[in-house]
ROTOR-213562 format. One record per residue (C-alpha): x, z, y; residue in three letters. Coordinates in nm, 2 decimals, always signed. Each point is the difference from the previous one (the first is absolute). Layout:
# ROTOR-213562
X = X&Z = Z&Y = Y&type = ALA
...
END
This chain:
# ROTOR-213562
X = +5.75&Z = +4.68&Y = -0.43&type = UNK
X = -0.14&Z = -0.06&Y = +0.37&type = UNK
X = +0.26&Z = -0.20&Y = +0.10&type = UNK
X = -0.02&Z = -0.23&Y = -0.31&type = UNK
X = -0.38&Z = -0.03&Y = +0.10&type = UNK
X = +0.06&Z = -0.06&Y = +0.33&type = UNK
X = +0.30&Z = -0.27&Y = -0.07&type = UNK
X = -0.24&Z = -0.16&Y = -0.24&type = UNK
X = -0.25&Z = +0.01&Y = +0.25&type = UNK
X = +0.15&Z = -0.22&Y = +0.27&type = UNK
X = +0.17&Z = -0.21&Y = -0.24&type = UNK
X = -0.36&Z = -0.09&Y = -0.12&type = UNK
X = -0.13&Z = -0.08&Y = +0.33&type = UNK
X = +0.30&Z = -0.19&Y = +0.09&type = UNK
X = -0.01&Z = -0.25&Y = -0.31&type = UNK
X = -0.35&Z = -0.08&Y = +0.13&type = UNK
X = +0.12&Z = -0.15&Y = +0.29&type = UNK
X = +0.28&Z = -0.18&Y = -0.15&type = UNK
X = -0.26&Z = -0.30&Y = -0.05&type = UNK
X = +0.04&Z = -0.10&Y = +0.33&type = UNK
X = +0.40&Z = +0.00&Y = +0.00&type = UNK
X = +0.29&Z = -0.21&Y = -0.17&type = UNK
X = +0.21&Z = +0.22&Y = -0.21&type = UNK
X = +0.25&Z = +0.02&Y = +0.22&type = UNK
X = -0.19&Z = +0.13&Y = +0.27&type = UNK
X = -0.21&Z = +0.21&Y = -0.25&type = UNK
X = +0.33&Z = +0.20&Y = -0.08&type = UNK
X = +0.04&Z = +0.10&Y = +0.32&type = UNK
X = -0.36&Z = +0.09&Y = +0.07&type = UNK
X = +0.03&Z = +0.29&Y = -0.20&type = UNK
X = +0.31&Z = +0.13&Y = +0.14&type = UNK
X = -0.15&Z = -0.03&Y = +0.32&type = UNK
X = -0.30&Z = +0.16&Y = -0.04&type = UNK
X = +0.23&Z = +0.28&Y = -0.14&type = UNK
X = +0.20&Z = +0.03&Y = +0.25&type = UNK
X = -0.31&Z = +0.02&Y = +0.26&type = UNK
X = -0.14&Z = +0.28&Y = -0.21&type = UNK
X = +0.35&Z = +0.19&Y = -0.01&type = UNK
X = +0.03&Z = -0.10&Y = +0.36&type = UNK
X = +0.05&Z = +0.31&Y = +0.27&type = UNK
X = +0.17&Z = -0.17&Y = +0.25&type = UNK
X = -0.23&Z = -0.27&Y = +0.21&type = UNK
X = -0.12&Z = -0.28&Y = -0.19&type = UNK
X = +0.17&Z = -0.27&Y = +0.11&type = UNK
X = +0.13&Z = -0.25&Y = -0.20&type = UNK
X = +0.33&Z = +0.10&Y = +0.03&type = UNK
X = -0.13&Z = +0.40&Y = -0.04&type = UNK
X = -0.16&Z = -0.08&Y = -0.32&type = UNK
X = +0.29&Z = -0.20&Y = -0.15&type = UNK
X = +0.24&Z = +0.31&Y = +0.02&type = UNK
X = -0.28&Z = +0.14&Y = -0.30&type = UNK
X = -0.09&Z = -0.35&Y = -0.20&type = UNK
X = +0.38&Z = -0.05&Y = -0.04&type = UNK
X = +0.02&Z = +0.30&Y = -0.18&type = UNK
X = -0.14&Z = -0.15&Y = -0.27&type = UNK
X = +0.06&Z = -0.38&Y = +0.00&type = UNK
X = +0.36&Z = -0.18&Y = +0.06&type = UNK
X = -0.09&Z = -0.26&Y = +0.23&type = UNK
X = +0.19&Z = -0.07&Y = +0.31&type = UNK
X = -0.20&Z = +0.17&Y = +0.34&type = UNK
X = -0.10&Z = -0.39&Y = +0.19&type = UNK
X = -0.23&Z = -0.03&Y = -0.39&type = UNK
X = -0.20&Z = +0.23&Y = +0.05&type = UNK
X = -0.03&Z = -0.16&Y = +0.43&type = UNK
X = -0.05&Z = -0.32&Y = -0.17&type = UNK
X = -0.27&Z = +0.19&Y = -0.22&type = UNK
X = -0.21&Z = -0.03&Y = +0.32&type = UNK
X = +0.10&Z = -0.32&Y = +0.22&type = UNK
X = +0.11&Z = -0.25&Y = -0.31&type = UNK
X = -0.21&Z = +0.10&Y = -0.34&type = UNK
X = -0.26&Z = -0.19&Y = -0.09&type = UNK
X = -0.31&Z = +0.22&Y = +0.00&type = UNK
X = -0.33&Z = +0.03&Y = +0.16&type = UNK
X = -0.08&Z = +0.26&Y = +0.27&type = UNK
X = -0.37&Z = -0.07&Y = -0.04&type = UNK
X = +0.03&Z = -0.03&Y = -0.39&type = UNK
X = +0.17&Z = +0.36&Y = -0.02&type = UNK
X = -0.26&Z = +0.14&Y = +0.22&type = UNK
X = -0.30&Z = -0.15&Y = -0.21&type = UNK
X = +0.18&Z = +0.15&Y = -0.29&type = UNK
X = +0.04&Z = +0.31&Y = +0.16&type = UNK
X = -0.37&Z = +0.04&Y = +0.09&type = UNK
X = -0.09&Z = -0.07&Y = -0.36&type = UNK
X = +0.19&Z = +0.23&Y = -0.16&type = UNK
X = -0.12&Z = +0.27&Y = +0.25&type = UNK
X = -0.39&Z = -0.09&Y = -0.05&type = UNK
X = +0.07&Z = +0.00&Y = -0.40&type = UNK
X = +0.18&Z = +0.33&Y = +0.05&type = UNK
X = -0.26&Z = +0.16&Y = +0.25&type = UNK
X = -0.30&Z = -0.17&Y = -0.13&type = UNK
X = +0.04&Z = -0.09&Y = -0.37&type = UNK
X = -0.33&Z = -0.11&Y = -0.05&type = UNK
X = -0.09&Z = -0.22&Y = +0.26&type = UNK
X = +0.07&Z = -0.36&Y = -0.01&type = UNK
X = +0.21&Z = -0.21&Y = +0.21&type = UNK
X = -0.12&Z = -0.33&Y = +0.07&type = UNK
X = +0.33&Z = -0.22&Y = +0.12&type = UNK
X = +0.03&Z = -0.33&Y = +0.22&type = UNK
X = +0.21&Z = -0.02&Y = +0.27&type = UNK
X = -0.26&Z = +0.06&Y = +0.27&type = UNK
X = -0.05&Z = +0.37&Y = -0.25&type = UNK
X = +0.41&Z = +0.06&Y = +0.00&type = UNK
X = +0.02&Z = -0.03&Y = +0.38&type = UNK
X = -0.27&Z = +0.24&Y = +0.08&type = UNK
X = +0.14&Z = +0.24&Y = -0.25&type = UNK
X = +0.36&Z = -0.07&Y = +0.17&type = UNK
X = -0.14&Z = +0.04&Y = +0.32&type = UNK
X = -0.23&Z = +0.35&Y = -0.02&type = UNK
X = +0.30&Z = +0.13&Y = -0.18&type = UNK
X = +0.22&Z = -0.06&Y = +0.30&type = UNK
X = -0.24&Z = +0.10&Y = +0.25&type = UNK
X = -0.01&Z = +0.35&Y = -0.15&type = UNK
X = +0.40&Z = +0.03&Y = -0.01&type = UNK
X = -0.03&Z = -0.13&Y = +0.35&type = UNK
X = -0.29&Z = +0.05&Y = +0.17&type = UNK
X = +0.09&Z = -0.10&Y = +0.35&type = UNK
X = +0.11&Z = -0.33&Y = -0.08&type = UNK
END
């Protein structure tokens, strides 16, 4: 029973972000993020891949070209990413959006991941 709540879990918050991907790319988002959960080795690409191709066929340069090729927005993933975390956190407040809004969001969020940067 957990682990069917947890698998339905992720595979909610993933389809949220497939908006910003094609389906190609989409299909091996999921895998990914997978793989990075499953992940105890370091978190390379390469690390991560050993765990996503569990559970996808896809040759190992797809899921390099996931990152250098795909057609997909850094910026768009993190706005995304800071929504869903304010809805999540803070389910009654609103979110006002514009792009001067999404990079703020985008850019506390990575200041408290990475504080010295």
């Amino acid at each position: 029973m957990f682990a069917q709540t947890v698998t339905s879990s992720r595979q909610t918050i993933c389809q949220q972000f497939f908006q910003i991907f094609t389906v190609p790319t989409a299909n091996i988002f999921t895998p990914l993020v997978r793989g990075w959960i499953l992940c105890t080795a370091r978190r390379t690409v390469a690390g991560i891949v050993r765990f996503a191709e569990l559970f996808i066929d896809r040759p190992h340069y797809a899921f390099h070209r996931f990152f250098s090729c795909a057609i997909w927005s850094v910026a768009e993933l993190w706005r995304l990413l800071a929504v869903i975390l304010i809805k999540t956190l803070y389910p009654r407040g609103v979110i006002r959006e514009g792009p001067e809004r999404a990079a703020a969001m985008c850019f506390s969020i990575v200041r408290l991941w990475y504080p010295d940067n």
